[in-house]
N, C-alpha and C positions, 0 to 999 in steps of 0.2 A: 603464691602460686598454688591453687588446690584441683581442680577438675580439668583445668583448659592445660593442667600440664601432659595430659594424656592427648591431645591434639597439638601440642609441638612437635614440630618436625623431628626435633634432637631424640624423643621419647621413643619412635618409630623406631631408631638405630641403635635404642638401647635396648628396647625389646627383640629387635632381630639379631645383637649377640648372644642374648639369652639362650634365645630359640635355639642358633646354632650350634651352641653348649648343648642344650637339651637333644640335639637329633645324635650326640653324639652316645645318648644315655641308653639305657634301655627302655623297654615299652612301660614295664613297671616304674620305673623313675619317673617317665614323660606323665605317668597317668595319675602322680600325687606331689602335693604341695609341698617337698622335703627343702629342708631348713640348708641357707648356706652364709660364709664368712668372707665377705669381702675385702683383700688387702691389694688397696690403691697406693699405685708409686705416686707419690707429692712431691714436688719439687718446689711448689709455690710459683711455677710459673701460669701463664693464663690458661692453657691447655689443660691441664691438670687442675687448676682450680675449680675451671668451669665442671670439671667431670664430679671432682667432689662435692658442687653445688647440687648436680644434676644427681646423682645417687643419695646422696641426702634427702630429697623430695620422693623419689624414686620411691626406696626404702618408709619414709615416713606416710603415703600413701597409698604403697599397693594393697596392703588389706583395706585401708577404708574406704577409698573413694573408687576403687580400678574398677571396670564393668566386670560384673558377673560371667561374659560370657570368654574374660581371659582370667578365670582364677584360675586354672590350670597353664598358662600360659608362659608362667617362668619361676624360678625356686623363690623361697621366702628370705627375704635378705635376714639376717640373726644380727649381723652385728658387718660393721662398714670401719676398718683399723686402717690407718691412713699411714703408711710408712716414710720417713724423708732418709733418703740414703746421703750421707753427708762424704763427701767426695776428701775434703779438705784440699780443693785446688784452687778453690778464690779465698779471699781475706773475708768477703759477705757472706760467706755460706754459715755463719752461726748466726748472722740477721736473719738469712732467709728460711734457716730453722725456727725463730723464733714467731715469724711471719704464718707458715705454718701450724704452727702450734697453737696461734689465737685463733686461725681461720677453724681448724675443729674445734676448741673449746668453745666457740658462738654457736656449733653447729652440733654440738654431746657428742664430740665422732671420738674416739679414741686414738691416741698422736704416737709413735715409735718413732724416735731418731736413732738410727745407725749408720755408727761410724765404720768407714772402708778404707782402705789405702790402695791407692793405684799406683800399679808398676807397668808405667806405657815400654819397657825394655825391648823385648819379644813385641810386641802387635801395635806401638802406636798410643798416645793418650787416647784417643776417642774409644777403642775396639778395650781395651783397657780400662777405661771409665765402664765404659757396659758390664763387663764379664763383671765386675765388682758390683755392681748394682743388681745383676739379678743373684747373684752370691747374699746379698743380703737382702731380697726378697727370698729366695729359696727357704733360707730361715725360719722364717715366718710363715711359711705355707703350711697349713695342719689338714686335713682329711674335713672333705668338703669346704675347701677354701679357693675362693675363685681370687688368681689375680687381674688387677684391671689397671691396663696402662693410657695413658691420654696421646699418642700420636696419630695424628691428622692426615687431612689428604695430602697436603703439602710436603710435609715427613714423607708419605709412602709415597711421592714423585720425585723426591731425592733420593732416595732408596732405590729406587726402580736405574736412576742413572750414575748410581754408583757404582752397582750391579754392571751395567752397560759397560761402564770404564772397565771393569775388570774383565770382560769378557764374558760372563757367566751364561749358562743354560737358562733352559723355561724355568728349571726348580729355583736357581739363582733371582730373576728375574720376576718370579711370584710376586716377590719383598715382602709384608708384611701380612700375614693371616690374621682376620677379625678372631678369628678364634683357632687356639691351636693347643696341643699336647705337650707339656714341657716333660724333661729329663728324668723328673720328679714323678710323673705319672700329675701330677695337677693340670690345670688349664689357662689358661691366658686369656683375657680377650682385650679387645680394642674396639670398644663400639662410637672411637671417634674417627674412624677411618676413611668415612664419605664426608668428611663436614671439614671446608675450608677455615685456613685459620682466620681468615677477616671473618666469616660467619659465628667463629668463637667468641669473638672480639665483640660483636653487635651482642650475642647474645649477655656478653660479660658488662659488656657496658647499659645494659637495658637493666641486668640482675645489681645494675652498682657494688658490683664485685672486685676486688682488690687482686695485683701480682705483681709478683717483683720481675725484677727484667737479668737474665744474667750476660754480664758485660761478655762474656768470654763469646756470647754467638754471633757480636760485631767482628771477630776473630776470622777473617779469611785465609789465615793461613790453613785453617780446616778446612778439611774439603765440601760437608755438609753445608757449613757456613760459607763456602763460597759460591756452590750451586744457589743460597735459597736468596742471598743477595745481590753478585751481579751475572749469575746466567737464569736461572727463571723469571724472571722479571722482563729480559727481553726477550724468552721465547712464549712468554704470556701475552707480553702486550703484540708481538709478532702475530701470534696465533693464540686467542681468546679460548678460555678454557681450555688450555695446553694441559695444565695438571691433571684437570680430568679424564682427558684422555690418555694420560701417563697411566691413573689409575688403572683406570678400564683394561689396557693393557695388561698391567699385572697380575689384575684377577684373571684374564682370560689365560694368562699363561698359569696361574693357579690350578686353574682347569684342569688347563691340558697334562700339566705335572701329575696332578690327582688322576686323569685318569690312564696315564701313564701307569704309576702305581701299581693302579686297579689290574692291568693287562701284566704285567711283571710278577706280581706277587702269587701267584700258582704256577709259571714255570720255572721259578724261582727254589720253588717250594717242591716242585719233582727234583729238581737237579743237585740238592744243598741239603747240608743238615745239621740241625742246631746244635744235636748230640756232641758233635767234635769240630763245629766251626767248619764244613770240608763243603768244597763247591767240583764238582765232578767236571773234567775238562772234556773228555771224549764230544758232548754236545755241543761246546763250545766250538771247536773246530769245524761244524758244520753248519754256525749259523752265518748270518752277514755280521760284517762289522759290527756296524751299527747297534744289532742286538746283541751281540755278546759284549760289548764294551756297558750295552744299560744294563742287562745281566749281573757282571763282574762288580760293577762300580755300584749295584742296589746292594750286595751281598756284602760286599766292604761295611756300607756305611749303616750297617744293624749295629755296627760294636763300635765305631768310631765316632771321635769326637767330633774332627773338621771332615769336611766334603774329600771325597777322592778327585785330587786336579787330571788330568787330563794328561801330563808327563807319568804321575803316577801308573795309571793304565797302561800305559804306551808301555814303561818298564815289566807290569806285571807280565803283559801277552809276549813280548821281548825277553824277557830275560828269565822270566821263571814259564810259565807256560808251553814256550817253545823249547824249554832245557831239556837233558836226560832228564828220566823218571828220574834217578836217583841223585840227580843234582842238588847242589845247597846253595846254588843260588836265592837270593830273598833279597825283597822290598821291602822299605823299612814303610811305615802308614801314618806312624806318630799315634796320639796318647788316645784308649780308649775308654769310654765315655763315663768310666767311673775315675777318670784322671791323674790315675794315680801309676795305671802300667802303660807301656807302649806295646805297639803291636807291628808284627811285617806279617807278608805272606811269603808261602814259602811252600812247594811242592814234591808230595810223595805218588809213585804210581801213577794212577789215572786223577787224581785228587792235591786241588790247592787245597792249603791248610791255614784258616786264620790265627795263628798264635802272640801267646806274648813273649816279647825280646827275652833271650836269657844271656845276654851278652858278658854278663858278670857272674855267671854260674861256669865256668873255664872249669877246665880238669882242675888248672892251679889252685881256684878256689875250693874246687873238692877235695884236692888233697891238705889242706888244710884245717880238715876234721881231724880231730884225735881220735886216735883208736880207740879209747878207753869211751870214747863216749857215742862210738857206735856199735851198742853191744845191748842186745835183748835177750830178756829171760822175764823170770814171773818178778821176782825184787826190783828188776830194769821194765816194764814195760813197755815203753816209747821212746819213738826218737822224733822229735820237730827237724823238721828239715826247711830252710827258708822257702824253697821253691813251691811247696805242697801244702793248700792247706788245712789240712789232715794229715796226726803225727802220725809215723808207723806203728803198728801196734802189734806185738808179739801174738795175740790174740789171731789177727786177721790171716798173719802169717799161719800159723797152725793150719786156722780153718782152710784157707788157700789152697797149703798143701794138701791137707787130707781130702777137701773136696776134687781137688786136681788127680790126685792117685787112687784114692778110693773108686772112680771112675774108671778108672782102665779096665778093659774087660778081664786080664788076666795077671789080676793081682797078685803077686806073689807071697807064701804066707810070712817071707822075711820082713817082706814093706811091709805087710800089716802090723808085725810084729812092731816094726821102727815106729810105725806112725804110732802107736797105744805109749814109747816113751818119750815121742818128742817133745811135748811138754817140759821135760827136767831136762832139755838140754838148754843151753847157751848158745845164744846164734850171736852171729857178728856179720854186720850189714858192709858193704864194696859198692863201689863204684867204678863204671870205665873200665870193664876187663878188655883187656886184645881182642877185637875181630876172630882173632886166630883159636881160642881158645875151645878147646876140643870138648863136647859134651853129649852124651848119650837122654835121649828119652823114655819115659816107659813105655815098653813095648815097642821098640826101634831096635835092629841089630846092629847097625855102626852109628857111629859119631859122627856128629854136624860141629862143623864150626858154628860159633857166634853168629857171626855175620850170617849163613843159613837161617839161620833160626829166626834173626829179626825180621832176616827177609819173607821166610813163612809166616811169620805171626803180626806182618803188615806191621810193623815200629819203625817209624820216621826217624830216619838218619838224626836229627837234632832230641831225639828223644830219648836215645838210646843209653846216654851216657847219665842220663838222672835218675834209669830203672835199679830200683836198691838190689842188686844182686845177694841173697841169704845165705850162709853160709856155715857150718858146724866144725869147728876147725878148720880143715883144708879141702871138705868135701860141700860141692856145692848144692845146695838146697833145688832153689828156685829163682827163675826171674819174677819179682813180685809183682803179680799182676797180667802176669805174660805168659811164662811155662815154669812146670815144676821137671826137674831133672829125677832121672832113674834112681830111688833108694833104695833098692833090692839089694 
């Protein structure tokens, strides 16, 4: 294959991934030949193989042979690294590694096998097998690395009515993007996504090219596998080019998700802010359903792993939105998109707050600190505290206060006196004082409780109890970060 592979049809839809990678670039990228790392998932089935045939020629001819008038037309491939994720759920999956592994060594491609364990516990073998397979493509992605996966039209007509069974929206419904933005900040593309799998198949079988078959997709008790064997097949032969118009489908709802988005993301953007996670409710109340439910549910899913369901919603406008301001009512959301914390909402004043769970930071757990080991001075500098992360620093404290009271307009010349020795003192850090407890500010004639004070300086009921209260023996410093109390 040398010149007439740029007149394959298959060529057309690999250069229009490219492309849509590239509109995603800037003007300067789009306007020069910069170098990229191709890491293809290999499975060794026909799909994927044909892709790695197809990028193989791809790559080995775009400088020599491609017309002059698309050398600007898509990045310079560097290097084509062919990943196999090995599942270990069939007995064949180290044949079909090794299947692999000749197919690029024929081809100079460079071969990675990594090994995964799937835990179908929680979500299922299938949704299970995935999250592990891009876990070990993640890996592997390095800066200007494009990954390239081989699913077909067929794939995204199963997708599309999976989507369907679940109920899902337009964004649900999209299914598969030829190109898209993973977690990672890299990109994905799919430039098998118009092309049947019988058209693979001719094309694989014309290239006398080689695949293994995996037994497990005869397996109907999967759902995938039981769509592409016996329900598409009689809504094809029902209705002739059924898939395709699955597709078409998908893309259009693609669209309309996209430009959905597009109309969201500036009212979004008055209403919300990144600073503290907070989406302002007053507006809410005066839109339609409709829009304050797309609203809510875009602003969720900035920080979230899974999509916002539809009961979720229902709960947030339910049971935190319509609460008192100072309610503790909250939603729980589940894990956000760094995997590692969970998240609820959960509402102050005029303002939902997106945060992470602290359901193990209990009074009990904070009293569980030793005294001795919340105690600052210049020998003691810090204290780590798991919820923060940034230690406290005797340092900050100082500057805190002094910049808090230095401020006042009618300093007294005792506080300044105090602030020039606090340095040599010894502070010791608290947690969770009384609501009740009585405290004067600079430049206040009576004392506010606690509870006052929070409620002037806007601090969410669930935040209150983690602010490191300062302390110099029995007189209280500052809330750190919040107010500093009268030293005069």
């Amino acid at each position: 294959m040398s010149n007439e592979f740029f007149t394959h049809p298959f060529y057309s839809h690999l250069l229009d991934c490219f492309q849509k990678y590239l509109s995603n670039h800037s003007a300067e990228q789009k306007g020069q030949n910069f170098e990229i790392t191709i890491l293809l998932g290999l499975s060794g089935g026909l799909d994927s193989v044909v892709l790695l045939d197809l990028l193989h020629h791809f790559k080995a001819l775009q400088t020599k042979d491609r017309p002059q008038k698309e050398a600007i037309s898509f990045p310079l491939i560097k290097q084509i690294t062919a990943l196999y994720v090995h599942h270990g759920l069939s007995q064949n999956a180290d044949d079909w590694a090794d299947h692999s592994r000749r197919l690029c060594a024929e081809l100079d491609v460079k071969f990675i096998v990594e090994k995964v364990t799937v835990n179908p516990k929680n979500s299922g073998i299938e949704a299970a097998a995935r999250d592990a397979r891009y876990a070990a493509f993640k890996k592997h992605l390095g800066n200007n690395t494009l990954l390239l996966t081989a699913q077909h039209l067929d794939d995204q007509a199963e997708t599309f009515l999976l989507a369907l069974k679940r109920g899902s929206g337009i964004r649900g419904l999209s299914s598969m993007a030829p190109c898209q933005q993973l977690d990672t900040g890299q990109w994905q593309l799919r430039p098998l996504l118009n092309i049947t799998r019988r058209e693979l198949e001719n094309y694989a079988l014309d290239r006398k090219l080689t695949w293994i078959e995996d037994e497990s997709n005869e397996d109907t008790r999967f759902d995938r596998n039981f769509l592409r064997l016996k329900i598409l097949p009689q809504l094809d032969e029902r209705w002739p080019g059924f898939n395709q118009s699955v597709a078409m489908s998908a893309q259009l709802c693609h669209q309309e998700a996209k430009l959905l988005d597009e109309l969201l993301s500036p009212i979004l953007y008055s209403v919300s802010s990144l600073a503290d996670k907070t989406l302002l409710i007053s507006p809410l109340k005066e839109w339609s359903f409709e829009k304050r439910q797309a609203i809510i549910k875009k602003w969720c899913e900035q920080y979230t792993l899974q999509p916002i369901s539809r009961e979720q919603l229902r709960r947030i406008w339910d049971e935190v939105v319509l609460s008192r301001e100072d309610s503790t009512a909250l939603v729980e959301l589940g894990l956000a998109k760094d995997k590692l914390t969970r998240l609820e909402i959960r509402r102050y004043k005029d303002k939902l707050y997106l945060v992470e769970a602290f359901h193990l930071l209990t009074e009990q757990a904070l009293s569980h600190w030793e005294e001795d080991e919340l105690v600052l001075s210049k020998d003691h500098p810090n204290i780590i505290l798991p919820w923060q992360q940034e230690p406290i620093s005797f340092n900050e404290i100082v500057c805190f206060i002094r910049l808090n009271s230095e401020s006042c307009p009618n300093a007294s010349l005792s506080l300044i006196k105090y602030l020039n020795v606090l340095e040599t003192k010894v502070l010791r850090v608290k947690f969770n004082l009384a609501n009740t407890t009585k405290i004067k500010l600079p430049n206040k004639i009576h004392r506010q409780t606690l509870k006052q004070l929070w409620h002037y300086y806007g601090v969410p009921p669930w935040q209150r109890r983690l602010v490191p209260m300062i302390f110099e023996n029995d007189r209280l410093l500052c809330a750190l970060g919040v107010f500093v109390a009268d030293l005069s």
